[in-house]
C-alpha positions in Angstrom: 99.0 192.8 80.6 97.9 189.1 80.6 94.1 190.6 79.6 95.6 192.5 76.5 97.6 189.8 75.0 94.2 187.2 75.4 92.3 190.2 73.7 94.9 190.2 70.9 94.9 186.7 70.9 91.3 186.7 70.3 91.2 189.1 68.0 93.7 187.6 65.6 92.2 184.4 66.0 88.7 185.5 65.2 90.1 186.6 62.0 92.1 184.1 60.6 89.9 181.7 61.3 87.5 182.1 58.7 91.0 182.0 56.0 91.6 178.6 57.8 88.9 177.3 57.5 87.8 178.5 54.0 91.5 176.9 53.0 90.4 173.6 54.7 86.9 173.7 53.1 88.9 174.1 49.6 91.2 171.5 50.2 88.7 169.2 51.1 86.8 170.3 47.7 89.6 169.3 45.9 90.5 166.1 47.3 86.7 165.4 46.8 87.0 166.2 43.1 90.3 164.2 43.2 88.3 161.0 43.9 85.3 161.1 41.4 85.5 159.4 38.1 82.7 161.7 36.7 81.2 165.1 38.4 78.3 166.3 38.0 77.2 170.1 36.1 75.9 170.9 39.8 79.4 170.3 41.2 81.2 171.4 38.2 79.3 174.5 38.4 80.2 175.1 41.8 83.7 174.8 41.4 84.3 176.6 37.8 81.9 179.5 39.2 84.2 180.0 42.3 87.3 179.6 40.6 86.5 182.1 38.2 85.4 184.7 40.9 81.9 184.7 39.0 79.7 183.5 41.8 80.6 181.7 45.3 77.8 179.8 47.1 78.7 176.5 48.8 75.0 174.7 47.3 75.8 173.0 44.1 72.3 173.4 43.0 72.9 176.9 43.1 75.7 177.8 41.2 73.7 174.9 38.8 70.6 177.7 38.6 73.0 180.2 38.0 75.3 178.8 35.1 71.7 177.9 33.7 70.0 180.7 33.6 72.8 182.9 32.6 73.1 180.4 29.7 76.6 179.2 29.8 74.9 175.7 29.9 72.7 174.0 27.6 69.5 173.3 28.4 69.7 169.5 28.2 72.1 169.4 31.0 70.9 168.6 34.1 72.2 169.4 37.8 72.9 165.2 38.8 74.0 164.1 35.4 77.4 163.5 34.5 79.4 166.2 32.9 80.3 165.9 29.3 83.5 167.6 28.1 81.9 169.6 25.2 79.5 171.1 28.3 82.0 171.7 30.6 84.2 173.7 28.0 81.3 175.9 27.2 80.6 176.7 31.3 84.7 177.2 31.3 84.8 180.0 28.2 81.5 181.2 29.2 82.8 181.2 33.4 86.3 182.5 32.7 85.1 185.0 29.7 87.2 183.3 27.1 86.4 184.4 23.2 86.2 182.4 20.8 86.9 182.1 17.1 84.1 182.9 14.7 82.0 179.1 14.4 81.5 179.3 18.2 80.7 183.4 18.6 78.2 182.8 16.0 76.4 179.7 17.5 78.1 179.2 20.7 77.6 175.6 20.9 79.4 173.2 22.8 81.1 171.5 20.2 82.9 174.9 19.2 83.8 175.4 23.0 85.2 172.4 23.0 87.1 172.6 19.4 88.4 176.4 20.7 89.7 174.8 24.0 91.5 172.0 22.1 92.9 174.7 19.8 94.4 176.7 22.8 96.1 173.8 24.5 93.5 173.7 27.5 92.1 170.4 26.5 95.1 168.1 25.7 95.3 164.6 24.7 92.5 162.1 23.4 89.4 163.0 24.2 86.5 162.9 23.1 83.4 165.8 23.8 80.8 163.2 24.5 82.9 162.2 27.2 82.1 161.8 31.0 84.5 164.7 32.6 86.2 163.1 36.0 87.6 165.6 38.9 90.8 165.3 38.3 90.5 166.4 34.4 88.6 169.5 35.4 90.9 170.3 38.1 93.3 170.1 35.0 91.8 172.1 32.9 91.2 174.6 35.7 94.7 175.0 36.0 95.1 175.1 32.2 92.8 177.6 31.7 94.8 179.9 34.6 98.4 179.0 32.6 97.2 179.9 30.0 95.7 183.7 31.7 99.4 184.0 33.1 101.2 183.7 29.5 
């Protein structure tokens, strides 16, 4: 009796553990993100590319490669600079397959991301697209950009 309810014990252990500790690993992420005043496109990558269910790797570098060679960054970008908004809302449209009006199917620049995401409400407030993104504004317009699915 005593072996059985160890082996149960085991088993069930054995597989939650890896939902434990993918919830710790993501709530550490966030607090991370919480705390920096301006992430990176490596690290914004990461996190927009997993969010979206597009890619998960845990190497920033990585999901960088990816998001670079699938285009949904620009090619001045690089994987330690900080972010700029008008980048980031191109990896978001691009990441979460979000259309947009005519000006940015047609070039699909940053700057039209960015105008499209102001338009829908995702990016609120004064901003500015040359600005340096911090990890609690992405987190933001993470979460915006899921409202915004729901509705």
């Amino acid at each position: 009796m005593k072996f059985r309810f160890l082996a149960v014990f085991l088993t069930f252990a054995l597989c939650m553990a890896p939902a434990v500790l993918s919830a710790q690993s993501a709530a550490d992420e966030i607090e991370t993100l919480l705390k920096t005043g301006a992430v990176t496109y490596s690290a914004a990558a990461r996190f927009l590319l997993e969010a979206s269910e597009t890619l998960a790797v845990s190497d920033p570098a990585e999901a960088f490669r990816y998001a670079m060679e699938q285009g949904w960054l620009t090619k001045k970008a690089s994987a330690d600079d900080a972010a700029r908004l008008d980048e980031i809302c191109l990896l978001l449209m691009r990441a979460f397959g979000i259309n947009g009006g005519l000006l940015f199917s047609v070039t699909g620049s940053p700057h039209f991301a960015y105008r499209e995401l102001v338009y829908r409400e995702i990016i609120q407030g004064r901003t500015d697209p040359h600005m340096n993104v911090s990890g609690e504004r992405l987190l933001f317009y993470t979460g915006r950009v899921f409202h915004k699915r729901e509705n």
